[in-house]
N, C-alpha and C positions, 0 to 999 in steps of 0.2 A: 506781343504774342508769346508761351511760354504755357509748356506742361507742366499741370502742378496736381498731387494727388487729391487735394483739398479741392471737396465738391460742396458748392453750398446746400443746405437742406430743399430748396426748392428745385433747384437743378438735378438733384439725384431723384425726389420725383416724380418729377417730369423723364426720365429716361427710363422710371422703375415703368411710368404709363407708358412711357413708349415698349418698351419688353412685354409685357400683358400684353396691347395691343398687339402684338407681333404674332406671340405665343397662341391666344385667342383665334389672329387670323390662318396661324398654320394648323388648329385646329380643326376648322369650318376646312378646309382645303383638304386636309388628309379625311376627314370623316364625314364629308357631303360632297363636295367637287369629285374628290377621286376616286368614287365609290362609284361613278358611270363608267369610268375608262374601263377599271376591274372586273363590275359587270359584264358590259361589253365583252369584253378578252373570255370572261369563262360563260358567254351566252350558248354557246354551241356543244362545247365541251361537259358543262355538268345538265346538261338537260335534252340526252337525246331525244332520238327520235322515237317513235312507239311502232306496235304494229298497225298494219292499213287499215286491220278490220275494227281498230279503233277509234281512227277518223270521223267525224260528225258531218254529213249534207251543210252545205253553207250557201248565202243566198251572197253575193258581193254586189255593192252597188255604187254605182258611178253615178258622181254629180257632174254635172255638165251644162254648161253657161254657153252653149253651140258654139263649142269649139271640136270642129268636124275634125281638122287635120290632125290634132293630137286626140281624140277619140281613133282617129284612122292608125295612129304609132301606139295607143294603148291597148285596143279590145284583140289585137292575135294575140299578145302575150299573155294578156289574164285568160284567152281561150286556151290557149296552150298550155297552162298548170301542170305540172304533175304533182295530179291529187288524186289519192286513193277512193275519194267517197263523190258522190252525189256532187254537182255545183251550176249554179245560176249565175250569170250576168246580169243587171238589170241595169240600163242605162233610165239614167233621169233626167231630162232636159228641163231648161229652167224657160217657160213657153215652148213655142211651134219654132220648127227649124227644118228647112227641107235638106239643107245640105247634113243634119245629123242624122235625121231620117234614111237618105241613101248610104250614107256612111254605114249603118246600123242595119239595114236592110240588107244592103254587099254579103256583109260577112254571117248573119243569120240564115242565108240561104246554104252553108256547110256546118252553121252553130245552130241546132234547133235552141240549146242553151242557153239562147243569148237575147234579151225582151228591149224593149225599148216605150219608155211611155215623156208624158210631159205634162209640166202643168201647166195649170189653166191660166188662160189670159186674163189681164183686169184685176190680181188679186190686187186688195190696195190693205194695210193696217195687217199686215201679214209679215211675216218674215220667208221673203219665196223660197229661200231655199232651206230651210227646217221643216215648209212645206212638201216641197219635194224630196226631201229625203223621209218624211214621214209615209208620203206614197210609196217609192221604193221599200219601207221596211214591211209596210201593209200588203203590198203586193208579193211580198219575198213566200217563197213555201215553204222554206226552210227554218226553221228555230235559233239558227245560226247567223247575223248576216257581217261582212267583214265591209267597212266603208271608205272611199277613196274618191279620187275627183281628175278628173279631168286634165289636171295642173299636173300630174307626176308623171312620171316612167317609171314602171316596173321591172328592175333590171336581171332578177332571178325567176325561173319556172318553180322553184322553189319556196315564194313567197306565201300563197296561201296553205300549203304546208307549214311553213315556220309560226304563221298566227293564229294557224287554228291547230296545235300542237298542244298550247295547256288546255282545250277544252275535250271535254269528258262525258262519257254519260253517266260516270257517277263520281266526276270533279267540281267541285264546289265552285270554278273559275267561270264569271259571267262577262267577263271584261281582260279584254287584253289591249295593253297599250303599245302601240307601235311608236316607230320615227321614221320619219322622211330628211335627209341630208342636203344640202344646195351644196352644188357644184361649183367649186372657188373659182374653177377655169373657166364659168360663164360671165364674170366680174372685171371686167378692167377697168371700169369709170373710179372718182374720185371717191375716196371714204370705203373703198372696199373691203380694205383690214378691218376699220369699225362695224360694217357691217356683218363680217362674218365671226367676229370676234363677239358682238353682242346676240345675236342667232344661238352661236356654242352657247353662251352664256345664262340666254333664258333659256333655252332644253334643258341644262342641268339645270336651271332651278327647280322644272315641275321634275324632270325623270328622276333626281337624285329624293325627290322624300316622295316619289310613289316606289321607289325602289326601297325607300327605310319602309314603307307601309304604311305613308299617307298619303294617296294619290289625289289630286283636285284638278289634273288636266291632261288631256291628251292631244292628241293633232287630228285634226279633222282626214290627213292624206292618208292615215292610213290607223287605221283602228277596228276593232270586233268588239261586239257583244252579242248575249240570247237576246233576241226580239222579248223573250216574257222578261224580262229587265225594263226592256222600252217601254213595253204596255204597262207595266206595274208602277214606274213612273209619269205616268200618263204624257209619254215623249216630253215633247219639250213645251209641254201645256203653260210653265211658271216664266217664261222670257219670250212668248211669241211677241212681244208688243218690240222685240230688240232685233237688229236683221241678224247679228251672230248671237254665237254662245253653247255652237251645239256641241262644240267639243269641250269647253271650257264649263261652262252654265254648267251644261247637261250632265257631264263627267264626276263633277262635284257632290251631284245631289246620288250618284244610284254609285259609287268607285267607294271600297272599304278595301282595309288589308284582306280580308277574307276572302273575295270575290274574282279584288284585279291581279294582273300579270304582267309585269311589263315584259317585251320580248323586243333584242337588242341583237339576235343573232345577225350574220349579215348578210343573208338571205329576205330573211322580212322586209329590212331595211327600204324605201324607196327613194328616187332622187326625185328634188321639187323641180321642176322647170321654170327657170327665170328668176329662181329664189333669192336672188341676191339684188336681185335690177332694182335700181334706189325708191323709184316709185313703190313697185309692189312692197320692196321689202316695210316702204316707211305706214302703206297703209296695213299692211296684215299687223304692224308692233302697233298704232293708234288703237286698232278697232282690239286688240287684244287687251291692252292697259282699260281702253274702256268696260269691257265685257268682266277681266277679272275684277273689277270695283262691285260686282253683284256676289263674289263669291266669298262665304265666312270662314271655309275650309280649305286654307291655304297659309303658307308659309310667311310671315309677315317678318320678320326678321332674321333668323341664318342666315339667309343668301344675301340679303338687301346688308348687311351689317359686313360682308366681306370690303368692300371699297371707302367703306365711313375707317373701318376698323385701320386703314391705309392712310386715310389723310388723319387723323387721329394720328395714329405713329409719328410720321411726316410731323406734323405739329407740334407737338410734344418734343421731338429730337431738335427742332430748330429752335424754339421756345428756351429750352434749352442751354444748347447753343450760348445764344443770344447773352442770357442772362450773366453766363461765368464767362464772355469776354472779358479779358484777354486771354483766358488760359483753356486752349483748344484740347485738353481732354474728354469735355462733355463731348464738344464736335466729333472727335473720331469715334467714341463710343457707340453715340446716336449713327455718324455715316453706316459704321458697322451693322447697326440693327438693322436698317433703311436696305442697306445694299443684301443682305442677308433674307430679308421679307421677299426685295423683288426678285432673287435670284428663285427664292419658293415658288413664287409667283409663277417666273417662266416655266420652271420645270413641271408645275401639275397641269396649268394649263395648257402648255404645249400636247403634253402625252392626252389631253382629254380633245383638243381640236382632232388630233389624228383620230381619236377613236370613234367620232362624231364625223370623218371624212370630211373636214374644212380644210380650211386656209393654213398654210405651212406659215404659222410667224413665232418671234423668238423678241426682239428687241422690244418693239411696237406694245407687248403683252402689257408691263407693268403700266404704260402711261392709261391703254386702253381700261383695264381692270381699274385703275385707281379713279378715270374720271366714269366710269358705267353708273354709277350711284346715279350721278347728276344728270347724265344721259334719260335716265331711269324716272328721275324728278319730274325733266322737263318734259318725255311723254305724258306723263300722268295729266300732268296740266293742258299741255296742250286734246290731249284724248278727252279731257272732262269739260272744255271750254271750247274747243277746235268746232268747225264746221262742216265736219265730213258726217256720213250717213251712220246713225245711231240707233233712233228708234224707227219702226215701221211707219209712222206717218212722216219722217223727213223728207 
């Protein structure tokens, strides 16, 4: 073993591919990753507020799978808004539910505002709940309606303010895309870190290129558009044969730079409940890989090319390596680049978990990011061959 300046042609390289590779992945980092954090930071700040007599009537509707007790922790705060303009509640239940019914009843006796309807029993080659939020948008009076489900807590009075903020009656804005955050503190089972590590990580894939101005998704917990957007795409007429998509599908086909908004402030914000808990989490990532397989307007490379772009490096620096044994120059070279990639690594992704209200980690980052690709692979497969619920007749 011995330093020698004498690099053979193949060994320099391989080291020159590992530096590109490096250089390439602090690209994608600095000019896609970290361009949610920054947002974020100046969401509030360059985009006040307006006057009230600006505000638009907004219809907001609640999906709901007859969960009475979190319908009973959600509908005071969404009645409780302070909102300068007109606003509707419309709960949508997915069937008959007597305990949603009293739930909804209780508090409509002080909310005239506040409706309650359900769908119909027996639907079968339907998607029930595309159906049901199709009724809520049909039923909404408003031109406005902001969408959300049952699953979250709204933690600001603030919130319908913050999302119907860029719309206008003479703003080109038809679509505003919200975020919902999982609570790290409701996670203590096993694979936690991966879990909230991969959450941050698909959010920024869609938030960071609807934020460059190409948006292809949004989150069903918390989203707005004009109802004449929905009709004009005849809702969600082209995926009813699928049970999701209506945030994803749906989003893809009527969301242009022109139109959409993403809004990060942290007031809009809401928190998911149980967002993390491994079941849920693992079905909402399958039925997600599955659904964006339909969609042509989406990001196919930047984001996916950040953890290839790592083991790439990695490869290259020990390839390497290898090759100019005995003489460990290449080695400290390549450790160099290696250690220099994942110290970038920690530092954007850290600052973007915070911004995103995750999981506080620091160590964990690089091995996380470096295997997400492969994570990434084996949903896809498993989502396109797995045996959970897909299309409407399953």
């Amino acid at each position: 073993m011995y330093i020698s300046p004498y690099i053979s042609p193949l060994s320099m390289w391989l080291l020159v591919g590992a530096a590109v590779c490096a250089l390439l992945l602090a690209a994608i980092l600095f000019f896609r990753v970290r361009n949610v954090a920054e947002y974020r930071r100046r969401a509030d700040s360059e985009r006040p507020d307006k006057p009230d007599a600006d505000y638009l009537p907004v219809s907001v509707i609640v999906y709901s799978q007859s969960e009475s007790e979190s319908l009973a922790e959600l509908l005071p705060m969404l009645l409780k808004q302070d909102y300068p303009a007109a606003f509707e509640v419309i709960v949508v239940n997915d069937g008959e539910s007597v305990d949603v019914r009293d739930t909804v009843s209780l508090l409509r006796a002080s909310h005239p505002n506040l409706y309650l309807t359900f769908t119909p029993q027996g639907v079968v080659n339907l998607s029930r709940k595309k159906l049901a939020l199709t009724l809520g948008i049909k039923a909404a009076r408003y031109d406005v309606v902001a969408l959300t489900t049952a699953a979250v807590e709204i933690e600001s009075t603030q919130w319908l303010r913050r999302m119907m903020r860029p719309f206008g009656s003479d703003s080109p804005v038809e679509l505003v895309i919200g975020f919902a955050y999982v609570d790290p503190d409701e996670d203590d089972r096993h694979g936690r870190r991966r879990r909230a590590f991969d959450y941050v990580a698909d959010s920024t894939r869609w938030l960071s290129v609807a934020i460059a101005g190409k948006p292809f998704r949004g989150t069903e917990y918390n989203i707005a558009y004009r109802k004449d957007l929905f009709m004009r795409n005849k809702g969600f007429a082209s995926s009813l044969n699928l049970h999701y998509g209506d945030d994803d599908i749906f989003i893809s086909q009527v969301a242009r730079r022109a139109n959409t908004v993403v809004e990060l402030s942290d007031d809009s914000i809401v928190r998911l409940r149980q967002g993390n808990h491994p079941r849920l989490f693992t079905e909402r990532t399958l039925r997600r890989f599955f659904t964006e397989s339909f969609i042509r307007r989406r990001p196919r490379f930047v984001h996916g090319a950040i953890g290839w772009l790592q083991i790439a490096a990695i490869g290259c620096a020990v390839a390497a390596s290898a090759l100019s044994w005995p003489n460990v120059e290449p080695a400290i070279v390549g450790t160099v680049l290696v250690v220099l990639m994942f110290v970038l690594d920690i530092v954007v992704w850290r600052r973007q978990m915070a911004a995103l209200k995750s999981r506080n980690l620091m160590l964990t980052i690089p091995w996380l990011s470096l295997s997400y690709p492969l994570r990434r692979l084996y949903g896809k497969i498993h989502a396109r061959f797995g045996k959970q619920k897909k299309y409407t007749w399953d």
